[in-house]
N, C-alpha and C positions, 0 to 999 in steps of 0.2 A: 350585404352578403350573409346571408345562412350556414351555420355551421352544421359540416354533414354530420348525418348520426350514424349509429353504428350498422352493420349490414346487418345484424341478428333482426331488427325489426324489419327493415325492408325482404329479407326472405321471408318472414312470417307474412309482410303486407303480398308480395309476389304468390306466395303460394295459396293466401286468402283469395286474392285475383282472381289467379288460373284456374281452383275448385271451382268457385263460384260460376265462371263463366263459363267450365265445362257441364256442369248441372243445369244453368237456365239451356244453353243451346241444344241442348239431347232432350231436354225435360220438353221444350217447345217444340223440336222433331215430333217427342214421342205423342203431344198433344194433336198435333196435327196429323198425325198415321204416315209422316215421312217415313221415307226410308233413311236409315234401316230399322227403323224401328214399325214399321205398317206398310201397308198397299200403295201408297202412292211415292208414286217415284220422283228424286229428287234434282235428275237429269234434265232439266228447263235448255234450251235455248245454247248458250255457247258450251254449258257445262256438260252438256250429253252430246255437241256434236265436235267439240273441240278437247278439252281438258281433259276430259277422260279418256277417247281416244291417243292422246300425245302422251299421258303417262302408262296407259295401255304398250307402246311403242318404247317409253322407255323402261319398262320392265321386260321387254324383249331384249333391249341392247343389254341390260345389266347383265342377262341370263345366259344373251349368245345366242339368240335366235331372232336376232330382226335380219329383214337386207336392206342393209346399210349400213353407217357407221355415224361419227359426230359431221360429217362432212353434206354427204348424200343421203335422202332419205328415199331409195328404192323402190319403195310401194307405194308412193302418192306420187301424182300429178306424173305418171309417166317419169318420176327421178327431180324432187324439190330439194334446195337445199336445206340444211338440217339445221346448223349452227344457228341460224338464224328464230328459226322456230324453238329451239333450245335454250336462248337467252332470254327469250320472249315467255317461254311456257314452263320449261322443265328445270330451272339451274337455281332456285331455289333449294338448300339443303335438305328441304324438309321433304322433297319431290324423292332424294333417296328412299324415305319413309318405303314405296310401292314395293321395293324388291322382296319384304321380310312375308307378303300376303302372297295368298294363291292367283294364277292368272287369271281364274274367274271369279276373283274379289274384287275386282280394280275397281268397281265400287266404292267399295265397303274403305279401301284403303284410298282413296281422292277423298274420302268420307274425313278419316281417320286423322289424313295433313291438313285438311279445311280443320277441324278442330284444334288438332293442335298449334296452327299458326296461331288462330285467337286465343286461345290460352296461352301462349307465349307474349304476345302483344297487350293481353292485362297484367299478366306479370312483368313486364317492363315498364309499362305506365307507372305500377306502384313503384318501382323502383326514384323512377325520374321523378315523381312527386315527392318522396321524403328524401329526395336531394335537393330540391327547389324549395323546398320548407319541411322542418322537421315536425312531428305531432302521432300521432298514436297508430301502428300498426294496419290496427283492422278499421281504421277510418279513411288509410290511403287505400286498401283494399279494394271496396266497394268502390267508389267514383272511379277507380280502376278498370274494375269490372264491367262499371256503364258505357265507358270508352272504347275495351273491345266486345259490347254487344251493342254498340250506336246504331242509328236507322242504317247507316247508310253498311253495317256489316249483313246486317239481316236483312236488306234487300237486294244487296247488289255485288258485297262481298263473298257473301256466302255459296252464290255458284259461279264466282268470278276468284278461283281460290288464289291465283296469281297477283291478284290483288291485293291480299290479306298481306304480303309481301311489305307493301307501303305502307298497314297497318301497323306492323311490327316495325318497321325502320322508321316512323316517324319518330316515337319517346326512345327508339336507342341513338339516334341522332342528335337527340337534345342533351342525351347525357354526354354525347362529344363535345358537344358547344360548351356543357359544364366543365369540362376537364382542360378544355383549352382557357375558360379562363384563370386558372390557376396554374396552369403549364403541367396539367399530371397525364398521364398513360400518352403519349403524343403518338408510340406506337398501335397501339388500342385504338386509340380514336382514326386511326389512318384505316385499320382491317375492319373495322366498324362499316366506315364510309364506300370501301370496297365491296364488302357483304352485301350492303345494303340493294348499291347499284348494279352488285352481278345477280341478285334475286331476281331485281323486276326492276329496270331503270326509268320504267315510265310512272310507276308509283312513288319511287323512292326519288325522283325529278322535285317531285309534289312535296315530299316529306323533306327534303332537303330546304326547300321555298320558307316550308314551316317552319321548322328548326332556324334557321338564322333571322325569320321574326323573334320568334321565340328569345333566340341568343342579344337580340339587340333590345328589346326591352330589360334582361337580365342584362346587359351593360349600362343602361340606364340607370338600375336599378341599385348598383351593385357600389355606390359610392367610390369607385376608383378615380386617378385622376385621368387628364386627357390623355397623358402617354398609355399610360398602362392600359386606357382602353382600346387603345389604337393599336397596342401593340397584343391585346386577345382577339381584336378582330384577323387583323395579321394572319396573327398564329391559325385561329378558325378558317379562315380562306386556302390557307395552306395545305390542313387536314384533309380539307375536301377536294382541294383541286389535285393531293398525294390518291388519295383515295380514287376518285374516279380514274386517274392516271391506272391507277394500277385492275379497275374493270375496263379498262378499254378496248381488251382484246375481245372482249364479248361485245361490250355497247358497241364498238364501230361498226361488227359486223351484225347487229338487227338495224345500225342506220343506216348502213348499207341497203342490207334485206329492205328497208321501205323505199328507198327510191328507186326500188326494181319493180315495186307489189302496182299489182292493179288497184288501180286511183283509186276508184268505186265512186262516190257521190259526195259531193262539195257541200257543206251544211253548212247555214249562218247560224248563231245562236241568238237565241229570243228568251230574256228572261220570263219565267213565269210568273201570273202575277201575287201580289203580295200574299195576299187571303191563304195560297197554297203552298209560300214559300212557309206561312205560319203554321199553317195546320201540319207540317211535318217536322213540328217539335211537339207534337201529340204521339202517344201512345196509339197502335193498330192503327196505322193509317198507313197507304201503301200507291207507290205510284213508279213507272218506269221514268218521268223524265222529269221529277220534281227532285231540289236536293235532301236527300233524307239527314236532317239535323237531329230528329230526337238521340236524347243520352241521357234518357231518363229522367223524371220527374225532380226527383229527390235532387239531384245534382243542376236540372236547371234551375229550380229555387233557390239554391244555394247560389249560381253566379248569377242572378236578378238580383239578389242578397247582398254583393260582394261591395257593388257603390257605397251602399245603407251601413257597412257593418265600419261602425267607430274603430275596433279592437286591430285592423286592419291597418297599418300606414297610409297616408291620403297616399303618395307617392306609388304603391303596389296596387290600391283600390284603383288610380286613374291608369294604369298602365296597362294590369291585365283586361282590366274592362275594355277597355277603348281599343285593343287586341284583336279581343274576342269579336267585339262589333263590327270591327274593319274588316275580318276575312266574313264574317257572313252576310254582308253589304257585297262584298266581293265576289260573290256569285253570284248577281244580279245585274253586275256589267260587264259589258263586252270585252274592252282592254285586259281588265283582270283577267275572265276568264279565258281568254287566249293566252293571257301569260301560265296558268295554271296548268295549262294542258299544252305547253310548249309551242301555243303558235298556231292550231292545227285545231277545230272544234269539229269530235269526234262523231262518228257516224252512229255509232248507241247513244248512251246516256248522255248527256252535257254536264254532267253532276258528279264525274270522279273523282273529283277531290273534296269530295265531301268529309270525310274522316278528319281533314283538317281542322273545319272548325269545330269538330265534336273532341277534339284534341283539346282546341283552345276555352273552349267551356268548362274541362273535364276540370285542367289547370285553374280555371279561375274559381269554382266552385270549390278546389282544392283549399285556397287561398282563404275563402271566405271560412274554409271550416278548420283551416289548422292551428288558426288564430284563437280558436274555439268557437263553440257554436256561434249563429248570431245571435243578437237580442229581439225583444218582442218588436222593434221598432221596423228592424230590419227583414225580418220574417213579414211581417204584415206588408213593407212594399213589396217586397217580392210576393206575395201572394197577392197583391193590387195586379201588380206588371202582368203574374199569369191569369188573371181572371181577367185582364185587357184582351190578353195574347189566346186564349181560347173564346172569346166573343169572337173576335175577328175573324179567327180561323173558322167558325161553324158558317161563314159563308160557304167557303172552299166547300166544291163537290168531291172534294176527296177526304171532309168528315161526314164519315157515318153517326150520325142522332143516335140511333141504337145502341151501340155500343164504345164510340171513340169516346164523346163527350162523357159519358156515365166512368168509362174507365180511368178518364184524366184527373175528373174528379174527387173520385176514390182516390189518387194515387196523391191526388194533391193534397187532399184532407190528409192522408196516412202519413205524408213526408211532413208535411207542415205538423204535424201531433210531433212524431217523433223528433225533428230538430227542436220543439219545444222542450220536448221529457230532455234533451241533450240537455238541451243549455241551462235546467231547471236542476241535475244532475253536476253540472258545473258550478251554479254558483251555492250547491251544497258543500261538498266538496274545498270551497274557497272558505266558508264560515266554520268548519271542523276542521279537528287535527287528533290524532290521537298516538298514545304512546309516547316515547321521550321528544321524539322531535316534530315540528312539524313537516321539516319535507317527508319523512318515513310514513307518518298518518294520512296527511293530505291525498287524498283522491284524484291523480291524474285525467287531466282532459287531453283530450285532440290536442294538439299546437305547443303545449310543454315548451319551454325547451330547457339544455338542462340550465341555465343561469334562473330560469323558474321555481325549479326545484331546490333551489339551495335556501338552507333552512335561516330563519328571520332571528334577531337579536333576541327578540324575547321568548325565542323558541328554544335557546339552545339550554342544555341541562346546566346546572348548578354544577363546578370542579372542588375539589378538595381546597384550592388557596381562598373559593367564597364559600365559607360553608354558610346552612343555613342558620336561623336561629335557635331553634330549638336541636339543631344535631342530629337529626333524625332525615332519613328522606321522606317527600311527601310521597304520600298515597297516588299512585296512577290509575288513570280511568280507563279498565279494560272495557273495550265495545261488547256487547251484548250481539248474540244472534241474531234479537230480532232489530237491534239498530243498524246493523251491517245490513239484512236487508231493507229495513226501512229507506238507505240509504242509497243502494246498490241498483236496487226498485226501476225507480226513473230511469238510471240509465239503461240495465239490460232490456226495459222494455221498449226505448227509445230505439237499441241497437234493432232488437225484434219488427219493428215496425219498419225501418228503415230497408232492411233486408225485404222482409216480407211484402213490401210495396214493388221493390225493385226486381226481384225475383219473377212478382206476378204480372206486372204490367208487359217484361221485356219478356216474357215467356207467350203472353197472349200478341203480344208484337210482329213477334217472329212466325207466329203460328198462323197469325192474317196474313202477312206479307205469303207465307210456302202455300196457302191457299189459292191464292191471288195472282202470282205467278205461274200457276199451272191454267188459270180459268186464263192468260191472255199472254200465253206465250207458247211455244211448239216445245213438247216432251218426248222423252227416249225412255223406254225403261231400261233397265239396269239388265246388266250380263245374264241372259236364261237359256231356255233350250233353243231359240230361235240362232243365238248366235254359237251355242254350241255346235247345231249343226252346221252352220255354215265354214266353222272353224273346222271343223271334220269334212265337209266337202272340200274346201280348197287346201285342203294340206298333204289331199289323197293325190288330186290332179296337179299339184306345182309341179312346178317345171324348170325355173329360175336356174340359170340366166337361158338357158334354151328356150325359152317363149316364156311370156306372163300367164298368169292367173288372174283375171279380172273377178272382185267377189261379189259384179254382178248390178245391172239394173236396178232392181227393187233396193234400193240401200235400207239400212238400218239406221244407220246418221250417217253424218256427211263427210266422217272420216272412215267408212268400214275398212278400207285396207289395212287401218292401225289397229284396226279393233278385232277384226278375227280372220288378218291374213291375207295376203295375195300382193297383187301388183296390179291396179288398173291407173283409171283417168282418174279418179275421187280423192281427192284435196281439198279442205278449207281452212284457212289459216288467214293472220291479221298481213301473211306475208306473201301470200298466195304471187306468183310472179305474172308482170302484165301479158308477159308472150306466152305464156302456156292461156291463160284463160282466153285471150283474143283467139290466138291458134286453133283452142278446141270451140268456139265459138262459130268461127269461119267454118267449119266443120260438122256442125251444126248442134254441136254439147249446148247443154242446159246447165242452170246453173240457179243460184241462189246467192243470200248476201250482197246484191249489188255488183256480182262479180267474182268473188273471192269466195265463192263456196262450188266450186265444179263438179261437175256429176257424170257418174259413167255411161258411155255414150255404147248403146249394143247395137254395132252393123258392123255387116262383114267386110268392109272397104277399110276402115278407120282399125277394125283386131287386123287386117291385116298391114297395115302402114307400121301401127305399135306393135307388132309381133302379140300377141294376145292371143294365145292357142288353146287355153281355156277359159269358159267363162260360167258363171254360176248362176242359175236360174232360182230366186227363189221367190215363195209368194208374196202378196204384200204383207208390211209386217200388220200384224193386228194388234198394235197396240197404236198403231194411228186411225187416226178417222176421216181420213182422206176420202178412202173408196168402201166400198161396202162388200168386197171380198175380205176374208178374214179364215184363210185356208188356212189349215195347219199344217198342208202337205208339207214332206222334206225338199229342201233344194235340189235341183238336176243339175248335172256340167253337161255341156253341149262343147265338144273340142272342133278344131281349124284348123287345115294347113295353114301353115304364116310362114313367110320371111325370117332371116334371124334377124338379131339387134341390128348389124349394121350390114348394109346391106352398098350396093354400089349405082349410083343413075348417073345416065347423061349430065355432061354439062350444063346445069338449069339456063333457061334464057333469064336475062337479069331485067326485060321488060314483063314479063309473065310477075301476077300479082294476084292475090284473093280477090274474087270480083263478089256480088251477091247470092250466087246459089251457095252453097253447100255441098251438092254434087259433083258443081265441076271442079269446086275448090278439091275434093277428098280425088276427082281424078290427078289433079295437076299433083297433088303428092304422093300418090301411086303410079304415077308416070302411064295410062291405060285408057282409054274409052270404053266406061265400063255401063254406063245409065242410060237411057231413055227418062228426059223430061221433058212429055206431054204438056200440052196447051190443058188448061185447067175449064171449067165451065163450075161456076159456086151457083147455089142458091138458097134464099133464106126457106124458113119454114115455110113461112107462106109461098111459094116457088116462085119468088122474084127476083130478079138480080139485086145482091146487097149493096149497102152505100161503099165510097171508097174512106179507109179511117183518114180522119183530121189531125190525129195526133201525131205522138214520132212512131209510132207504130203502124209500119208500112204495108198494107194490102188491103183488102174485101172485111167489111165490118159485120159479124153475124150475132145477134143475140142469144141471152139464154131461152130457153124454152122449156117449160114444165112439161112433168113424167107424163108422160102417154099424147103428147102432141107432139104431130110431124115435125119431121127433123131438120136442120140446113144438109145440102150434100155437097159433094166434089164430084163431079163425074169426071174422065177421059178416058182415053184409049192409051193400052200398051201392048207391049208382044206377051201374049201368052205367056204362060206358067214361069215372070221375072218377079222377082222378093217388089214388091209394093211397100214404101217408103213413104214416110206422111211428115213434112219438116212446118211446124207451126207452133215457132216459138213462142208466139201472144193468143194462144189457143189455153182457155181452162175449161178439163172438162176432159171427155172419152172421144175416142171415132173408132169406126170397125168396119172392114167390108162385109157384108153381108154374107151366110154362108161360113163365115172364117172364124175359126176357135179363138185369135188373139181378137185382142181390144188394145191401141193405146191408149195410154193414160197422160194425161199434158197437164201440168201445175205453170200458172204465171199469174201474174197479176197487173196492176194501173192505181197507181206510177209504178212504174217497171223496177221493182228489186228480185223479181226472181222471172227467167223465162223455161219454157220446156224443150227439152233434148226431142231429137228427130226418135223416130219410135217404126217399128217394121209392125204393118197390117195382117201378111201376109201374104198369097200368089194371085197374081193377074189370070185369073176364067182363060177357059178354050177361046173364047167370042172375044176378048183381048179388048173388053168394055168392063172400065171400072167405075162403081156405084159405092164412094167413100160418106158413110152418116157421120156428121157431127153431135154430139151430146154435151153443147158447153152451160156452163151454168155459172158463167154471166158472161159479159159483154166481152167478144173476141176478135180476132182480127186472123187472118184467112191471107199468108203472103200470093205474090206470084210466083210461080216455080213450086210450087209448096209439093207437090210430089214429084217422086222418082223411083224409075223400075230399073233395078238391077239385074244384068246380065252373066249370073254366075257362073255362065262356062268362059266366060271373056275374062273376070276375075282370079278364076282360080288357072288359065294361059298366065296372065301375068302377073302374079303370085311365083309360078314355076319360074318368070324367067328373072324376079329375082333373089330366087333359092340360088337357081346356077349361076349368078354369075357374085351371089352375096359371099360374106365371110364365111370360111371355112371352118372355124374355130373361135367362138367370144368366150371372155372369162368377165367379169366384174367385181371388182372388191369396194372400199368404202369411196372413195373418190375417185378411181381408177377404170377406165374399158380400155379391154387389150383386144386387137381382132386381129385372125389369119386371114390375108386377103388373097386372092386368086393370082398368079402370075400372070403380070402383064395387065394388072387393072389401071383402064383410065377412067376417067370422070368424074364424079364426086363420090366420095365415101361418106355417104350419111347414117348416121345412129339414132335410131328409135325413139332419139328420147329430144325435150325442149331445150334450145339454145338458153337456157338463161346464163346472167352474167358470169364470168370465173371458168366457161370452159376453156381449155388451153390444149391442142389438141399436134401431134407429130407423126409422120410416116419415116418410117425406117429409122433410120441416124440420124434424121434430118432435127435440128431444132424443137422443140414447141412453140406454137403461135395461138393468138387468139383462134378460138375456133370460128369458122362461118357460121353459114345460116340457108340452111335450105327451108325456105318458107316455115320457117320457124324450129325447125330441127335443127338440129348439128352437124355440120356439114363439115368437109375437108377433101382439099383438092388431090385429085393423084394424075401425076405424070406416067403410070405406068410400070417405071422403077419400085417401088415399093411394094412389100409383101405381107409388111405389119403396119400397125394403127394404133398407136398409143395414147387416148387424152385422159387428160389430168385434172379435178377442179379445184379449184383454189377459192373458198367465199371470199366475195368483194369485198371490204374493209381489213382483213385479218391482219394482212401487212401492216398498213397503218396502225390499226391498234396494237400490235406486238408492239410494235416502234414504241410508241405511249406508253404502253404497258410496261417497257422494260426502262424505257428511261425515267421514269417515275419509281422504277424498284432501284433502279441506282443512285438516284436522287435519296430516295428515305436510305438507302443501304451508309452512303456518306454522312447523311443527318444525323443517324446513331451513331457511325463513329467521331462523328465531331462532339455529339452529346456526352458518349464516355469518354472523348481527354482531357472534356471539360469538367467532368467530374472527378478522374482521377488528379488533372491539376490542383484542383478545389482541396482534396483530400489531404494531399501533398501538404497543400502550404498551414491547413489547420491539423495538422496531426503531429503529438505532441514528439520529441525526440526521443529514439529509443535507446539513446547510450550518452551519457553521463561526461561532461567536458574533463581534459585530464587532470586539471586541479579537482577539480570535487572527485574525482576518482582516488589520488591520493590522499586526501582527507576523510576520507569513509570508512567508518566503523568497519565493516566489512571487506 
């Protein structure tokens, strides 16, 4: 066991860290013309259609202007719940950060907490390092720094900011496992463990895995005996099962939240092979589903290093190494990796927990260098190992010849120079001493410690009882200018190199990866006039709770209600619920992500079911390259009569079920016969009848076809001048009727992660013959049923009749709808919005019960008697975890008081007596 040092240096190592790593990461922005620092936007994939939108949302609640609360979230998915997406996204302290920026920053401040989590996450690294072994300041620093800029921050962290979460609770987790084994802060180490898991309990899952490896080689290591070791394991299982006890009221309710969420797609995992698992401890190499292990040059030579270095205990040399190996062997197999990812191998990356072993190298490279540098023995295998370890990798098609190899190089020459000038600087340093003593002279290295520093017998001065022989004292040898630098030389130019390798590789690093992930992932740009206006149109037309505001078709990402207002269908989340997305599917919504990314659905049957009385027209955005419209027109609102929220229908028949159209699904939940669906006649370009598809993709199979050749068509018949409806989810590509201003637009693809929402052509001709052109651009499928003509005067009859006989009066607060119901209502009182789990719903006096389910709404029965509607939600797990959550705070609340009787006992019996027996009283001078 290590004697800790004092906290003066480790704030200096912490703050060396956090600079360091806030300078490469902006430095590498600004190289790349990221924002905010240039023209490219830094919005990739879930960070522009998730993260930003949910801290969007919660700069709303902080401010008093979302609708909704921690309960409900009002403006997505027709009414999602919140808590869940909140534990999962926002509960992060650092997620406070948003409120202090403008609302049309939220950029710039999701920018601001992505920075600051990694600089907080290298400042605790250095912390946990010169606890785990003592040695010089600015040499925990750096490998600090390497740890929160590893591959796997700058490819996957870095727009995954929720993640960075796990980065930071991995090294403050290991400083709990430190302190439990000597039984110090037990309270500390409990809110530690709490913090961690109320952040982000699927990172901090990972980080915890880490940390009690971590913890059980340092019981190894730690020379205790069998009790004592058993009793810090103890103690460490305790911390943590205190600690998650007391986030349970968050974790229960997102495990909740997932066994509500639509499934999406079942993935097996396939390690990658070796060649690319190597090449991603190279420098600018960049990959979606390879694990990104670089942590820099300089730091993986040093744990190559760590076996080779004598100066090292065999005992720490075989224990971190063999560590470090075992977790990145561990992402290579199956078991593991299902262990790492709790069981579940995730539908993105397969590589999340790559931060671990960039942890576990940083550690052992630590190790190699506290001890002092290595020697030339050690440095040459380790530069053997990397010049094995980049042959290999230059198979992998994910190095680049041009510049990965050239750079690794560089970076390897510049660390391998500098750990040389280190250790060359070290054993100067051993052979001088100047001044009276030698530890005062002597020249500190790395790894010191202070039993090092204590000055040698024949260092120490001459006292007055030895004088010398001559009576005089001798002459001391003051160092000269130019022998201090002579001296000093080697090393600052060692430091110089070390930095300057480090600095430029992980700057060029990050600057390939922000390239890289714009050329092969879907981008948003950042808050402009596009979403200013649209933030301006729906705030003029809200209406809430008297009808929604939908913000419109053309979305912006895939959360636009968070992002500039309203209340539609549009939700994507990890927690998206399975009955809203099947619901709007049946219905004929579009969608993305597999499921869980739904998209607003513009017909006037479905604004009228969800009360939607506004909706927002705007053009496509032109910062995608989707379509080749790029208007800059302003958004239109186009308003509806609708229904209110809750509204009252017959008895449902409980054989009646969603069958395959669309149409008659959206009649059977408007209670109406409102469409005409026509027999269809397809044909391809060439005017043949198309194949039937083979796949799971059900209908007429039509190819693409280049610009200016004939088109596939749709023909049928409908009644004159009815809205013309076009539902072809596995349709990519445009169709129009001829004649007709709109166009729809349909995105899907093969295999099926994303299909297209039903879309309005526009009116059925006098002649009540429609001539529907397909323009797909590539291979599509063409269902049966696929059109539908709506009868708007039949629509808006029954629309009127269930105004009259809907509630009189709805209110809404965060988990709450209140409705005036009509006297003498029977049949079911249903409310606008999706049954998911936790509604609990009561008329009049009567009780609350779970609520129904009118074909996937929220339903509730009336006998007639009743005049009011009260339902209530409750997220599914909260109960439980309170439970947990409190009885884990009662549990620690008793452990302190047991700790201080125990201590005040303790004091008791050695604390000396404060009044004098009465004989010695009488015998006192005094």
């Amino acid at each position: 066991m290590s004697c800790p040092t004092s906290a003066v240096p480790r704030r200096a190592a912490a703050l060396l860290a956090a600079a360091v790593t806030v300078g490469v990461f902006c430095a590498a922005d600004a190289a790349a013309r990221s924002y905010p620092f240039g023209p490219r936007t830094r919005s990739v994939n879930d960070l522009g259609n998730q993260y930003v939108p949910f801290h969007a949302h919660l700069w709303d609640l902080l401010h008093g202007r979302a609708h909704g609360g921690l309960l409900i979230n009002w403006q997505s998915g027709f009414g999602a719940s919140f808590l869940p997406d909140l534990g999962t996204y926002l509960s992060s302290p650092f997620a406070l950060l948003v409120a202090v920026f403008p609302r049309d920053r939220i950029d710039l401040a999701v920018y601001a907490v992505t920075v600051l989590k990694t600089a907080a996450a290298a400042a605790a690294m250095a912390w946990l390092l010169l606890r785990l072994r003592p040695g010089r300041w600015w040499a925990a620093g750096l490998p600090a720094a390497s740890y929160a800029l590893c591959g796997w921050t700058l490819t996957a962290g870095s727009y995954n900011p929720m993640w960075l979460d796990g980065l930071l609770a991995l090294p403050l987790l290991c400083l709990v496992g430190e302190w439990t084994l000597t039984g110090r802060r037990p309270l500390l180490g409990v809110l530690v463990v709490a913090g961690a898991w109320t952040a982000n309990f699927y990172t901090a899952y990972m980080a915890t895995l880490a940390a009690g490896l971590v913890l059980l080689v340092r019981l190894w290591l730690s020379g205790l005996g069998r009790r004592q070791r058993l009793t810090a394991a103890v103690r460490s299982a305790g911390t943590v099962a205190l600690g998650v006890g007391l986030a349970a009221p968050l974790v229960a309710v997102v495990w909740s939240g997932t066994r509500h969420a639509y499934p999406g797609r079942v993935l097996h995992f396939r390690p990658v092979p070796t060649e690319d698992l190597l090449a991603r401890f190279l420098p600018t190499t960049y990959s979606f589903g390879t694990p990104a292990v670089y942590v820099g040059t300089a730091t993986l030579l040093l744990a190559l290093a760590l076996p080779f270095h004598r100066a090292v205990p065999r005992r720490e040399r075989a224990g971190w190494t063999v560590l470090a190996a075992a977790v990145v062997l561990s992402l290579q197999w199956g078991p593991t990796h299902l262990l790492w990812h709790a069981f579940a191998t995730p539908q993105g990356s397969p590589y999340r927990q790559t931060f671990v072993p960039a942890a576990l190298l940083v550690i052992a490279a630590w190790h190699a260098l506290a001890y002092g540098p290595p020697g030339p023995r050690a440095l040459t295998a380790a530069g053997a190992l990397f010049a094995v370890l980049a042959t290999a990798a230059s198979g992998s098609a994910l190095t680049d010849h041009a510049y990965t190899l050239p750079v690794a190089l560089v970076a390897a020459a510049g660390a391998l120079t500098g750990l040389a000038l280190l250790g060359r600087s070290r054993a100067d340093g051993r052979t001088r001493h100047e001044g009276p003593t030698g530890a005062e002279g002597r020249t500190r290295v790395a790894g010191r410690t202070p039993a090092d520093d204590r000055p040698r017998t024949e260092d120490r001065p001459h006292t007055e009882d030895r004088p010398r022989p001559d009576d005089r004292p001798r002459p001391q040898e003051t160092p000269t200018p130019e022998s201090r630098i002579r001296r000093l030389a080697p090393a600052g130019l060692a430091v110089l190199l070390l930095v300057g390798t480090q600095v430029g590789e992980t700057a060029a690093t990050s600057a390939v990866a922000t390239r890289l992930r714009l050329a092969h992932m879907d981008d948003y740009a950042p808050w402009g006039a596009r979403q200013e206006r649209q933030a301006e149109a729906i705030a003029e037309a809200d209406g809430w709770p008297r009808y929604r505001t939908d913000p419109g078709r053309e979305q912006t990402v895939g959360n636009d209600p968070l992002l500039v207002g309203g209340e539609g269908a549009q939700y994507y989340s990890s927690l998206t619920s399975d009955v809203l997305s099947t619901t709007l599917t049946a219905l004929g919504g579009g969608w993305t992500s597999r499921g869980r990314n739904v998209q607003s659905l513009d017909n006037a049957v479905t604004d009228a079911i969800f009360s939607v009385g506004a909706r927002v027209h705007s053009p496509p955005d032109p910062h995608q390259r989707w379509w080749p419209d790029t208007s800059s027109a302003p958004p239109t609102v186009t308003r509806q009569d609708v229904p209110p929220l809750v509204t009252v229908r017959p008895a449902p028949d409980a054989h009646r079920a969603f069958g395959p159209s669309p149409y008659r699904n959206q009649e059977l939940l408007l209670g109406a016969r409102v469409y005409t669906v026509p027999r269809l006649t397809v044909r391809t370009s060439a005017g043949r009848q198309p194949d039937r598809s083979t796949d799971e993709r059900p209908g007429l199979r039509v190819g693409a076809v280049p610009a200016g050749a004939p088109r596939p068509t749709i023909t049928a018949r409908c009644p004159a001048g009815s809205e013309v409806y076009l539902w072809a989810p596995y349709l990519s590509g445009t169709a129009r009727l001829p004649g007709q201003s709109l166009t729809g637009r349909f995105r899907s693809d093969h295999p099926v992660t994303k299909i297209a929402a039903m879309q309005r052509l526009g009116r059925t001709p006098a002649s009540g013959r429609l001539r529907i052109e397909l323009s797909p651009d590539r291979t599509s499928v063409v269902p049966d049923g696929a059109v539908g003509c709506l009868d708007t005067a039949r629509l808006h009859t029954a629309v009127q009749r269930l105004k009259d006989t809907g509630a009189t009066r709805v209110t809404v607060s965060d988990g709450t709808v209140r409705a005036d119901l009509p006297a003498g209502s029977t049949g079911t009182a249903v409310v606008a919005a999706p049954r998911i789990a936790g509604w609990r719903c009561a008329t009049g006096d009567a009780p609350a019960r779970p609520a129904g389910t009118y074909h996937g709404l929220i339903a509730v029965p009336l006998d007639g008697t009743a005049t009011t509607l009260t339902c209530t939600f409750h997220p599914p797990g909260l109960r439980l975890g309170t439970a947990v959550g409190g009885a884990s705070l009662l549990t620690l609340a008793l452990l302190g008081i047991l700790a201080a009787l125990r201590r005040r006992r303790a004091a008791a019996r050695t604390a000396p007596p404060t009044t004098a027996r009465p004989r010695e009283r009488a015998t006192s001078p005094l």
